[in-house]
KEDREN-915136 format. One record per residue (C-alpha): residue in one letter; x, y, z. Coordinates in steps of 0.5 Angstrom, whole numbers, padded with zeros to 4 digits, always signed. Layout:
REM KEDREN-915136
AXYZ
...
REM end
This chain:
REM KEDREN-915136
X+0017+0002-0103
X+0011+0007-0100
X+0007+0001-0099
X+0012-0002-0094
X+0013+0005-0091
X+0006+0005-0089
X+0005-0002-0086
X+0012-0002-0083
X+0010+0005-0079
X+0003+0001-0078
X+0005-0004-0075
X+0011-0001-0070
X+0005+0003-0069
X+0001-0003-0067
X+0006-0005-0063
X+0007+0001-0059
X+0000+0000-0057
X-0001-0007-0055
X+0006-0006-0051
X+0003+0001-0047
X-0003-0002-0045
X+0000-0009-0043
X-0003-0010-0036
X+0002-0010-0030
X+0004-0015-0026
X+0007-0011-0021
X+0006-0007-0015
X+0008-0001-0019
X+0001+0002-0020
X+0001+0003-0012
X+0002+0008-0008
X+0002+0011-0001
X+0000+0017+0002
X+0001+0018+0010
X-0003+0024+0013
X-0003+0025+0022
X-0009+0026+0025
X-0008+0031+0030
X-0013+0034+0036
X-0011+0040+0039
X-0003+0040+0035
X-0002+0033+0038
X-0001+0027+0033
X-0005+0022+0036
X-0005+0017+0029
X-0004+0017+0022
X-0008+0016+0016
X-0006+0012+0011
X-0009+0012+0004
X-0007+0006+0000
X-0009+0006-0008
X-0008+0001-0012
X-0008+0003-0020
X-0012+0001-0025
X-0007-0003-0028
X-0006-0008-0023
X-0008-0014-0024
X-0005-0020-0019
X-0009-0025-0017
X-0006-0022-0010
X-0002-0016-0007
X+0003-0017-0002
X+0003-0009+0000
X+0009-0008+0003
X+0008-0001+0006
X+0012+0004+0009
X+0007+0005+0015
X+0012+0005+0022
X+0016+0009+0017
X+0011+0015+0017
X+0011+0014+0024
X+0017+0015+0025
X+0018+0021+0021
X+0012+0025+0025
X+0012+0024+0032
X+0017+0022+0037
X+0016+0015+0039
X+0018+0016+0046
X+0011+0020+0047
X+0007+0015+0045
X+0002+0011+0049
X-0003+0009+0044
X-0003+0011+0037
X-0008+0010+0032
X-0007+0008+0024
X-0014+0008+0020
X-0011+0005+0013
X-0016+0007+0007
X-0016+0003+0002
X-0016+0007-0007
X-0018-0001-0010
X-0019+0003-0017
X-0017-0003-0020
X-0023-0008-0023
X-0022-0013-0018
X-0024-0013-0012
X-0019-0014-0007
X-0021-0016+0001
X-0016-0016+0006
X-0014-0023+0008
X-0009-0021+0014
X-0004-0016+0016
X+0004-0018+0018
X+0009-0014+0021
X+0016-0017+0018
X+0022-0015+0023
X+0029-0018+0022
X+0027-0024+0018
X+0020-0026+0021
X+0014-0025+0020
X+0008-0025+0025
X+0001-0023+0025
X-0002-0016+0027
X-0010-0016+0029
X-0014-0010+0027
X-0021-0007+0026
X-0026-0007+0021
X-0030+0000+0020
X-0034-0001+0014
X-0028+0000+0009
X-0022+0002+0013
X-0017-0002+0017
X-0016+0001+0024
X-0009-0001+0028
X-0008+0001+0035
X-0001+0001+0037
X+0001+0003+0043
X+0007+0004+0047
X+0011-0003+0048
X+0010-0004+0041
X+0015+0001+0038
X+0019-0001+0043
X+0020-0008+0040
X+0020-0006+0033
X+0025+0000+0028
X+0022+0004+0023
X+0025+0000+0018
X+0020-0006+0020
X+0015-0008+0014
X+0007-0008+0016
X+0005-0012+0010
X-0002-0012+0008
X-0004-0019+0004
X-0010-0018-0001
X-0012-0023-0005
X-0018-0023-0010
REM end
């Protein structure tokens, strides 16, 4: 009986393991991150950092991010001529993702945004008009593929 007992709590040990350290695939291992840049207490853009854990291993990442949220929340849209979004990307993943196109998802369709490259990070200029066409709730999604 103590024999059984032994490998009964073995094997559910077993278990336990291989079900914690299954691989994800799901975005949950992703987080985001918003801090404004200000020059002279004037928000003038955002750094947004995105880190994707180590978990994650899709094939590709369609990270909907919450980018014209922050933006929102920090600066009064009214006042905004251009506003500057350097997004950071965290890939701590063993994958190296590369940024295939970014897309701005508003009521139901999607549409392309161009950006700049700096070495690693992704740059957006908004300026005024933008924010006039788009609501907070809109999505930029960054399309990563391996």
């Amino acid at each position: 009986m103590k024999n059984y007992s032994i490998i009964i709590f073995f094997s559910l040990l077993l278990l336990l393991f291989v079900f914690l350290e299954k691989p994800s695939n799901i975005n949950s291992s992703i987080s985001e991150e918003a801090i404004p840049i200000r020059e002279e207490n004037i928000i003038t853009g955002i750094e947004y950092h995105i880190q994707i854990g180590k978990r994650v291993r899709n094939t590709t990442l369609d990270i909907n991010t919450h980018i014209l949220d922050s933006i929102y929340h920090y600066k009064d849209i009214s006042t905004i001529e251009l506003f500057t979004v350097k997004i950071i990307m965290d890939n701590q993943s063993k994958y190296p993702y590369l940024l295939k196109k970014i897309e701005l998802l508003s009521q139901g369709k999607k549409e392309d945004i161009s950006y700049q490259l700096q070495g690693k990070d992704i740059v957006l200029h908004l300026n005024h008009s933008f924010f006039m066409n788009y609501h907070k709730n809109d999505m930029i999604i960054l399309l990563l593929v391996k």
